[in-house]
N, C-alpha and C positions, 0 to 999 in steps of 0.2 A: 239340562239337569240343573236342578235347584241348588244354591251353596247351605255346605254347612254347617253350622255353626262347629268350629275345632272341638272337640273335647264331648260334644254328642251326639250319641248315636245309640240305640237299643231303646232308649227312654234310659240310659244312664246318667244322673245327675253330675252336672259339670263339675268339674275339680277347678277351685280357687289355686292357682300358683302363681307365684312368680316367675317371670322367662327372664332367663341372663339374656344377656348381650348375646352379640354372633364373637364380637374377640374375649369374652370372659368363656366359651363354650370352647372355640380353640386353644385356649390358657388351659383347661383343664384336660383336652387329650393329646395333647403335647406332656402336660404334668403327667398322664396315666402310662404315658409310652413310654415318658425319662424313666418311672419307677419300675420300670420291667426291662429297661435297655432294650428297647424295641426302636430308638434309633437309626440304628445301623439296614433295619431294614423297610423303614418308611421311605424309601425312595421313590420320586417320582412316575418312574416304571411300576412300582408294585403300586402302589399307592389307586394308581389309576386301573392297575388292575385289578383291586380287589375291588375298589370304586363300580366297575364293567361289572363283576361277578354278583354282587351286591344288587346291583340294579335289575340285574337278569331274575334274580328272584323275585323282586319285587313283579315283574313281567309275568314270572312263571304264575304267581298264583290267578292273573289276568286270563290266561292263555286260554280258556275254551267257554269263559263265558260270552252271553252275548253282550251287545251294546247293556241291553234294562238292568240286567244281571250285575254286568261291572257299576252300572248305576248305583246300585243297593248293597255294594261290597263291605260298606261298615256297617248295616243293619244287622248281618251276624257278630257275635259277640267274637268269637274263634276266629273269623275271618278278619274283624276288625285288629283284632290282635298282630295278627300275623302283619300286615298293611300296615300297621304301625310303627313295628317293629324291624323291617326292611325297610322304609322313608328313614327310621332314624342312624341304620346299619349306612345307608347311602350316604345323607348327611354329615354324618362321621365322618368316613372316605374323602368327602369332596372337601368337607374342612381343612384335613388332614395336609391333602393336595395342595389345596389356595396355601397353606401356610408354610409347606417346604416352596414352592415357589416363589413365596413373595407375592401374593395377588390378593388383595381385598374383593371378594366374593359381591360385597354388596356395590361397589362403583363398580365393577365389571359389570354388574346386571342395571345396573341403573344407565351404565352407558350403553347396552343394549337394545334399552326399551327406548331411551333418546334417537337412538340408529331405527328402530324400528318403526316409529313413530312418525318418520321422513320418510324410507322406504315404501310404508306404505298409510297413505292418509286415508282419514273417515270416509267411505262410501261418501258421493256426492260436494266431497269439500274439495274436486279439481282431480282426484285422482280416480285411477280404476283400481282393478280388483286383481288381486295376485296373490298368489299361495304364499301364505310365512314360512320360511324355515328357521332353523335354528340357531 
């Protein structure tokens, strides 16, 4: 599957924005949670649960197409919508998470990919071939 370029798909003309930061995005749903005292019930349990629930949607709309199908899942408009709007429901959740815990999202993934990168090397540079997980 070929990449996308973010922001098109339908033959919709890309939108010029600016992207905050990953800690100016967490500053604001911590800001939107203090203004509703929503607090008390970001806890790491829920947090991750609605995180789980979140994602499950994002799945659901996956669930019975085939491989070509889910290929082409932004080229509907409605479709793209919805896919949109579950990546950014998850998002949210996961920020949410990293930030009652204390865990910077971006070194945990960058150390990750550094784990990964040992794990398992380029075809033909001394290693063999192993299924990734997660």
């Amino acid at each position: 599957m070929g990449r996308r370029d973010p922001g098109r798909h339908s033959g919709t003309p890309e939108r010029v924005t600016e992207h905050p930061d990953l800690a100016a995005l967490q500053r604001r749903l911590a800001e939107f949670a203090a203004a509703r005292n929503w607090q008390p019930y970001h806890t790491p349990k829920n947090l991750v649960t609605a995180l789980s629930v979140e994602a499950s949607e994002l799945v659901e709309i996956f669930q019975w197409l085939t491989p070509e199908e889910s290929a082409r899942v932004m080229d509907d408009p409605g479709t793209a919508h919805r896919v949109t709007e579950e990546v950014a429901d998850v998002l949210a959740y996961l920020l949410q998470f990293c930030e009652v815990l204390g865990i910077d999202p971006l070194a945990a993934l960058a150390a990750k990919i550094d784990r990964n990168e040992h794990r398992f090397p380029v075809p033909g540079a001394g290693g063999g071939h192993q299924q990734p997980d997660s």
